[in-house]
BAFI-228870 format. One record per residue (C-alpha): residue in three letters; z, x, y. Coordinates in steps of 0.5 Angstrom, whole numbers, plus 500, padded with zeros to 3 digits. Each point is the difference from the previous one (the first is absolute). Layout:
% BAFI-228870
ALAZXY;...
***
This chain:
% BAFI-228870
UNK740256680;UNK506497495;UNK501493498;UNK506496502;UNK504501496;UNK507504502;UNK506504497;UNK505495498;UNK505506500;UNK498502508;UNK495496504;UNK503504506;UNK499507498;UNK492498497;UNK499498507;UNK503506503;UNK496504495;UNK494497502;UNK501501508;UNK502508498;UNK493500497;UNK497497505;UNK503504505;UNK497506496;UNK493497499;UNK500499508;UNK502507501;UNK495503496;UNK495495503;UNK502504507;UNK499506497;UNK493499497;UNK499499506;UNK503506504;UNK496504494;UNK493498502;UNK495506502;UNK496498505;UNK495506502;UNK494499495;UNK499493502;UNK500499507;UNK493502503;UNK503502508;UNK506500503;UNK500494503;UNK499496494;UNK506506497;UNK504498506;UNK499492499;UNK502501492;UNK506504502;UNK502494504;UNK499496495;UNK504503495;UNK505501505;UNK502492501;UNK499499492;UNK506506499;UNK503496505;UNK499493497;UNK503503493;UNK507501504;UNK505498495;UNK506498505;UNK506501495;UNK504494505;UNK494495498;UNK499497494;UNK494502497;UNK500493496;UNK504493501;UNK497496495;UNK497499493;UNK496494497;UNK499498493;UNK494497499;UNK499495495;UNK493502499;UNK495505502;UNK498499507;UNK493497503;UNK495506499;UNK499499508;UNK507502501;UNK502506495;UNK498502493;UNK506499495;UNK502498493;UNK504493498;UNK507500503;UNK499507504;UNK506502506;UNK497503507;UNK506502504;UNK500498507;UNK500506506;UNK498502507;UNK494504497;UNK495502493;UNK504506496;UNK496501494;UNK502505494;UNK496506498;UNK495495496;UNK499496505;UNK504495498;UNK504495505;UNK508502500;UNK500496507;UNK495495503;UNK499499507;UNK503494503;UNK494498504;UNK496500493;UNK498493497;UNK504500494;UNK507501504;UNK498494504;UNK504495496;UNK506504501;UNK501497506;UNK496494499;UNK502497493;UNK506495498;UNK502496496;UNK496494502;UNK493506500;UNK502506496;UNK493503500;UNK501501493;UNK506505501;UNK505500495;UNK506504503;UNK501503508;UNK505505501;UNK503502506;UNK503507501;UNK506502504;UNK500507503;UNK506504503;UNK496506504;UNK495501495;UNK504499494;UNK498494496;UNK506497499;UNK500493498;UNK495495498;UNK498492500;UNK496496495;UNK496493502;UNK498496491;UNK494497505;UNK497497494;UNK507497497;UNK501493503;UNK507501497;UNK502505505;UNK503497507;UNK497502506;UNK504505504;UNK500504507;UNK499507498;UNK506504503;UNK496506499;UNK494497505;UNK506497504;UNK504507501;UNK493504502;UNK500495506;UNK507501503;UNK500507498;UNK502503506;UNK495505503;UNK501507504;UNK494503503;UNK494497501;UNK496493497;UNK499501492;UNK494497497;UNK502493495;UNK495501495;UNK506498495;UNK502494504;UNK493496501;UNK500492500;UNK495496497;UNK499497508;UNK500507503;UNK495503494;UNK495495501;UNK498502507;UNK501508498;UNK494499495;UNK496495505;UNK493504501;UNK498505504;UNK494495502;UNK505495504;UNK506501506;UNK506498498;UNK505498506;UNK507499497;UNK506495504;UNK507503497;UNK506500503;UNK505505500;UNK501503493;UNK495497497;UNK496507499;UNK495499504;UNK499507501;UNK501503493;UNK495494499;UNK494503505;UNK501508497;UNK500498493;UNK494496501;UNK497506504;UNK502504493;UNK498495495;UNK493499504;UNK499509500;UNK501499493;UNK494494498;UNK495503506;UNK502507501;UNK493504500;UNK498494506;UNK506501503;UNK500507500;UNK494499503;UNK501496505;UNK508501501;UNK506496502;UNK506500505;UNK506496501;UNK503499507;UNK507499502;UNK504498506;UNK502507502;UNK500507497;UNK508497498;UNK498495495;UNK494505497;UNK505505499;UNK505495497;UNK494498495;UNK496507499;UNK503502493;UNK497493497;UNK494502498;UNK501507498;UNK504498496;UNK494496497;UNK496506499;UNK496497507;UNK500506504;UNK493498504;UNK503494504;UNK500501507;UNK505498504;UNK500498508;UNK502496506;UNK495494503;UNK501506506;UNK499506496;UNK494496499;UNK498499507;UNK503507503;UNK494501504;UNK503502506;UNK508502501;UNK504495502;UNK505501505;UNK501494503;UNK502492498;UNK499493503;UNK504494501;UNK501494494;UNK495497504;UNK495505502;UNK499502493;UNK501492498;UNK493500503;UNK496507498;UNK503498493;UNK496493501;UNK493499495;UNK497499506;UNK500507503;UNK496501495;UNK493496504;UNK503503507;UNK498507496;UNK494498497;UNK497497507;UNK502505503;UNK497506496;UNK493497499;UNK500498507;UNK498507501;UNK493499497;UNK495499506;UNK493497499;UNK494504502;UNK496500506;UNK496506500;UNK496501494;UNK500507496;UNK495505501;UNK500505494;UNK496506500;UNK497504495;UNK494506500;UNK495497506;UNK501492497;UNK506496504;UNK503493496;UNK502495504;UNK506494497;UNK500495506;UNK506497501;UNK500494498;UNK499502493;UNK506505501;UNK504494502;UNK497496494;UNK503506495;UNK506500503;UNK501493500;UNK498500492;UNK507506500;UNK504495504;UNK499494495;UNK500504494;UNK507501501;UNK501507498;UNK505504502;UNK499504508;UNK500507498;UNK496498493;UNK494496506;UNK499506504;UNK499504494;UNK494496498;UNK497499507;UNK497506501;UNK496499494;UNK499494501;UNK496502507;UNK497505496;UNK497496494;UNK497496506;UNK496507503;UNK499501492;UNK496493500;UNK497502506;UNK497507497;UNK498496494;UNK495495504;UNK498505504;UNK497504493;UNK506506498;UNK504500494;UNK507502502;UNK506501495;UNK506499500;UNK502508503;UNK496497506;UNK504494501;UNK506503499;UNK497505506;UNK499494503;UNK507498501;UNK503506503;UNK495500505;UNK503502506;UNK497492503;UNK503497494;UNK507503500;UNK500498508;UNK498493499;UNK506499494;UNK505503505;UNK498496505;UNK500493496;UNK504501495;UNK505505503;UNK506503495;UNK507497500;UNK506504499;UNK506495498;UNK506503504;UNK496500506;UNK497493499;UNK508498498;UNK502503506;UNK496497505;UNK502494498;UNK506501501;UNK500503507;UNK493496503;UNK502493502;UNK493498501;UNK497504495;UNK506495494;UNK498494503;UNK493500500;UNK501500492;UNK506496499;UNK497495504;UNK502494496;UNK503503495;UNK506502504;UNK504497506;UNK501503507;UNK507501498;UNK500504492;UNK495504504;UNK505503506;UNK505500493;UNK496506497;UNK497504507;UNK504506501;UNK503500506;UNK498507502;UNK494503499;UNK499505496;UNK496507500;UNK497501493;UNK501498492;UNK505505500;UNK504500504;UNK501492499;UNK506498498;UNK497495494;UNK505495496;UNK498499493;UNK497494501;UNK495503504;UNK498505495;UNK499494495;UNK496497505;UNK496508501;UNK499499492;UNK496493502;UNK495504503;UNK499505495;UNK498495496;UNK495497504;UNK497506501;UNK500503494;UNK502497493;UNK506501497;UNK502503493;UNK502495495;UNK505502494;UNK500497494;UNK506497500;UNK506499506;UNK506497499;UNK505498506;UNK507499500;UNK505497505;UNK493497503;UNK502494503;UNK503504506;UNK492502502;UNK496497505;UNK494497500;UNK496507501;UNK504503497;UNK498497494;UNK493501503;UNK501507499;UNK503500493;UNK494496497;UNK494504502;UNK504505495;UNK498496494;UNK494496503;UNK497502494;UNK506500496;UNK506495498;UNK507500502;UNK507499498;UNK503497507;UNK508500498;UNK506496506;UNK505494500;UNK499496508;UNK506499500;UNK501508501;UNK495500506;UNK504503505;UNK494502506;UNK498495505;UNK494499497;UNK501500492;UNK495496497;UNK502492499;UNK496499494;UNK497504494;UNK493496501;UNK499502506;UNK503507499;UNK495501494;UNK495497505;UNK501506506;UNK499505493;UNK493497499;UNK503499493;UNK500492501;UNK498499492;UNK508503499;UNK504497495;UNK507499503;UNK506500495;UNK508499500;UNK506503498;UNK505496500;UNK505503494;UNK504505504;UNK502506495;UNK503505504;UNK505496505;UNK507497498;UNK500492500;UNK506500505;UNK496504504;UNK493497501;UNK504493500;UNK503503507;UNK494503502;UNK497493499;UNK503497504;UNK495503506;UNK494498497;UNK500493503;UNK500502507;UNK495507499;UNK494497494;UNK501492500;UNK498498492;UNK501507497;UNK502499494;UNK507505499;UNK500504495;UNK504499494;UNK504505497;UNK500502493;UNK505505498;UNK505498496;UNK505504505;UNK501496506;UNK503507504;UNK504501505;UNK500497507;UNK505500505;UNK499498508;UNK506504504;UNK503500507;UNK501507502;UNK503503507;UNK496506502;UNK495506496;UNK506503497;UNK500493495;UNK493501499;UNK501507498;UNK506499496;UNK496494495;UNK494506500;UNK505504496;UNK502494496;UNK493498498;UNK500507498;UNK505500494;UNK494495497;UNK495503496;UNK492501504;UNK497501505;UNK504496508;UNK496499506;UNK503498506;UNK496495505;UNK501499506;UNK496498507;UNK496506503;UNK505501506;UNK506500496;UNK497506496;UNK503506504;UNK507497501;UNK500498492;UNK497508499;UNK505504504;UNK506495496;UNK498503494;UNK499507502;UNK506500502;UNK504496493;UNK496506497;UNK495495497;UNK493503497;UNK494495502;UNK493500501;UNK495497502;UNK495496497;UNK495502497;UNK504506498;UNK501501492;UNK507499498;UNK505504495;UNK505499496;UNK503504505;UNK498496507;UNK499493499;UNK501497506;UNK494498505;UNK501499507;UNK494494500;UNK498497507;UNK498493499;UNK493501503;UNK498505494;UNK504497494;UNK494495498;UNK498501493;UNK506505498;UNK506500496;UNK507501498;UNK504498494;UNK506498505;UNK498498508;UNK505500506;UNK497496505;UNK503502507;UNK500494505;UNK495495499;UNK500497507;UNK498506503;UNK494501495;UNK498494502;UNK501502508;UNK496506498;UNK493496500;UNK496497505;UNK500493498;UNK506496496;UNK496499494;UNK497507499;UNK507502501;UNK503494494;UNK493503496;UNK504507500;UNK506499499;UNK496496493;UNK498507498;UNK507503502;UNK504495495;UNK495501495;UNK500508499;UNK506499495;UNK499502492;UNK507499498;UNK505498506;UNK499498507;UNK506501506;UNK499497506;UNK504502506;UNK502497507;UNK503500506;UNK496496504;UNK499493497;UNK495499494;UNK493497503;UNK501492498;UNK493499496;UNK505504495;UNK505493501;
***
């Protein structure tokens, strides 16, 4: 580790110097790796084939991406740092990276970002220097470090200043997938990145306010402080569709995270094939909390108390366990609260150690081995089938679905004559599979998995665009992480189901995580000012007392709202927008969708679909309203707004897309009409 003390000839090469080596450095740690001979030390070959994995994902990890900066900052410490942060001599430098690379004596040339002492490069100021001397940004072109900006925090003298450097990282223009933002993290945005594993976080941001790079850093930052747990335990990260995943994938690889799973809520509760779908009203009503104690009711009301008591017979000696203690047995499972399946597991051991009690008045001393034979008992196993019969949950699901009696037994005051003729299906239907189940359905077959039997729990689960979930929905999501923590990432002005959640408290409350701490992100990093100023203009009418977002960025963009006269127009400002620099998403109401893709086809433009990866080569993406949520594009044409507002089933839903729409834009929004503009745009 050298001293902060720079060539005063050419600071830029000592720089450029210190990434070569570095890239050197990691290049030999790879290959350190690549060269280790694993044959002697594994004792089968499932303990080989795990080890392999192993160092499999570290070579993986020790990728050097030749377009990533292997480092983006360097601090100067005034003093050696706290012993419980690094070990160092007085005034040591530590350059900032997305990853630990060390030389060939184990010296640090690089050190993680998630590592305490890089913590005031994002944290310290003038006002709070953390005991940094000097912070230096560097600015890349491709992987070529080609300029640099130093911050004197401990000189008083020297002005405080926006850094160009940090500015220019923000708006630069992107093609392809989301890119980690290790290099532009905010004070605000790095508090909740390093909160604890221990508690759930919900973040509140509006568009731009990186929310979502906010949530996966958190998930690499907490990988990183408790990896051994988490390895144990696991962690996933949940999206709105298999687009916005795809958009987001890369992030964490590009960390060295390659563990994190990722899912949708019905990837989650894919337990039967869905092929069918319900009204806003009907699924309004199966997304209610309260299905959830029609559920419950309707499982354990196939638990029947005795009437016949249980004869078992061994060798020459009957035991008989009269009814009412079998009732008493089943009445104490009842009160316990336990799940189904796990209370009719236990019963016939409970049957059996009343035999046993009854053996050892009668002189015997039966083991353990005569109790277990006990519960297999032909007797005993009737007895249990009879009083506590197994569920399966398709089945239950279904029947609550097609049996009007069977649903308004057990909805009984829970829910009206008229929400349960909304959710009865019309027709009956023959079995499971060739039931035409909706997804809300499958959510509700998830409930009763979990009543019967207990759902595996991760160590930490972060849910993003989650404000457009429904009550069981969250319910389904939270017993994923009943013995873990969460990062519940939305914006509820981007809540664009009829059932989106109103509140975060009562969102936290669905997820069984009530103790959660809800923060807001209200500086908006990404979107221009001219921009979300427009888009504000929605918020009164869709979050009444959301406070808007307040844009940051030094370059307000480029807005312009134009009347056109048909899709030729809109093709025509599609290859304008493509003369600029970056990525071009052309956004439109589902239904406009063909006709835009047909006019483009035929001008010979390339467009893609979202989700799909641009290139320099392709970079415009076709985008219908309803999947644009959580992308973005450098600049946006957004294609008559009345008509994504008529494309939703209520006005505030369809203002509440038309929101995100506007808000997809890094550098420049175009507006296009024929129709006139919704007036809540004024």
């Amino acid at each position: 580790m050298s001293t902060p003390v720079d060539d005063p000839l050419d600071p830029l090469s000592r720089e450029r110097s210190h990434l070569a080596g570095s890239r050197a450095a990691l290049r030999a740690m790879r290959e350190d790796v690549e060269s280790l001979d694993i044959s002697d030390v594994t004792a089968n070959w499932v303990n080989a084939e795990v080890l392999a994995r192993q160092i499999d994902d570290r070579i993986k990890a020790l990728a050097d991406l030749s377009d990533t900066p292997l480092f983006f900052g360097r601090l100067d410490y005034l003093h050696a740092p706290g012993a419980e942060q690094a070990e160092g001599a007085e005034g040591e430098r530590f350059y900032i990276g997305r990853r630990h690379v060390h030389d060939a004596e184990g010296d640090p040339m690089v050190i993680d970002w998630r590592a305490p002492v890089s913590q005031p490069f994002y944290r310290a100021s003038k006002k709070d220097p953390l005991d940094i001397g000097l912070r230096r940004r560097f600015g890349y072109t491709g992987g070529d470090l080609t300029a640099y900006e130093d911050e004197h925090l401990s000189d008083p003298a020297e002005a405080t200043r926006t850094s160009k450097l940090l500015q220019q990282e923000i708006e630069r223009p992107r093609v392809g997938p989301m890119r980690d933002i290790v290099a532009t993290i905010q004070p605000e945005q790095d508090e909740i990145v390093r909160s604890g594993l221990g508690g759930t976080v919900c973040v509140q941001g509006g568009p731009g306010t990186g929310k979502t790079a906010v949530g996966l850093h958190r998930v690499a930052y907490l990988l990183y402080a408790h990896r051994e747990r988490l390895a144990r335990t696991g962690t996933l990260v949940i999206g709105p569709n298999k687009s916005f995943l795809h958009y987001i994938e890369q992030v964490l690889p590009a960390l060295g995270e390659l563990s994190v799973r990722q899912a949708t809520v019905d990837d989650l509760v894919a337990h039967v094939e869905v092929r069918g779908a319900d009204d806003s009203t009907a699924a309004v009503v199966k997304g209610d909390a309260r299905m959830a104690e029609v559920l419950r009711r309707a499982v354990y009301a196939h638990v029947s108390m005795p009437t016949e008591p249980v004869v078992v017979v061994r060798g020459s000696r009957r035991w008989r366990v009269p009814a009412y203690e079998l009732e008493e047995t089943v009445r104490e499972l009842l009160d316990r609260d336990i799940r189904y399946g796990a209370a009719r597991e236990a019963l016939p051991q409970r049957i059996a150690h009343a035999v046993l009690v009854q053996m050892e008045r009668s002189g015997e001393a039966p083991d353990d081995r005569v109790q277990d034979a006990v519960a297999r008992n032909s007797a005993v196993k009737a007895a249990v089938k009879a009083i506590w019969p197994p569920v399966e949950a398709a089945k239950l699901v279904l029947r609550l679905l097609t049996d009007a009696d069977f649903l308004a037994e057990h909805a009984a005051g829970i829910l009206s004559e008229d929400e349960q003729k909304t959710i009865l299906w019309a027709k009956p239907v023959r079995s499971v599979k060739s039931a035409k189940w909706s997804a809300a359905d499958t959510v509700l077959i998830d409930e009763v998995n979990d009543l019967v039997s207990r759902t595996a729990s991760l160590g930490h689960v972060v849910l993003d665009e989650a404000q457009d979930l429904s009550p069981m929905q969250y319910r389904a999501v939270g017993r994923r992480c009943t013995t873990g923590s969460a990062t519940i990432l939305g914006d509820l002005a981007q809540g664009t189901t009829p059932w989106a959640t109103r509140s975060w408290d009562e969102a936290l409350a669905h997820l069984g995580k009530s103790e959660g701490v809800i923060e807001e992100l209200t500086a908006g990093f990404r979107v221009p000012t001219d921009v979300i100023a427009y888009a504000s203009r929605l918020l009164p009418h869709i979050a009444p007392g959301l406070a808007p977002v307040a844009s940051i960025r030094e370059n307000p963009g480029f807005f312009e709202v134009r009347e056109v006269s048909g899709t030729a127009e809109v093709v025509s400002a599609c290859g304008e927008l493509l003369r600029q620099e970056g990525s071009i998403g052309l956004i439109a109401a589902d239904a406009r969708i063909p006709a835009l893709a047909e006019a483009l086809t035929e001008a010979g433009l390339t467009y893609l679909a979202p989700g799909e990866e641009t290139t320099r080569q392709t970079r415009l993406t076709l985008v219908p309203a309803s999947l644009s949520k959580g992308l973005e594009y450098d600049y946006v044409l957004l294609d008559e707004p009345q008509a994504v507002v008529d494309g939703e089933p209520d006005e505030r839903t369809g203002l509440r897309r038309l929101y995100v729409a506007l808000t997809r834009a890094v550098s420049g929004l175009v507006v296009v009409h024929g129709a006139g503009l919704p007036v809540q745009l004024g």
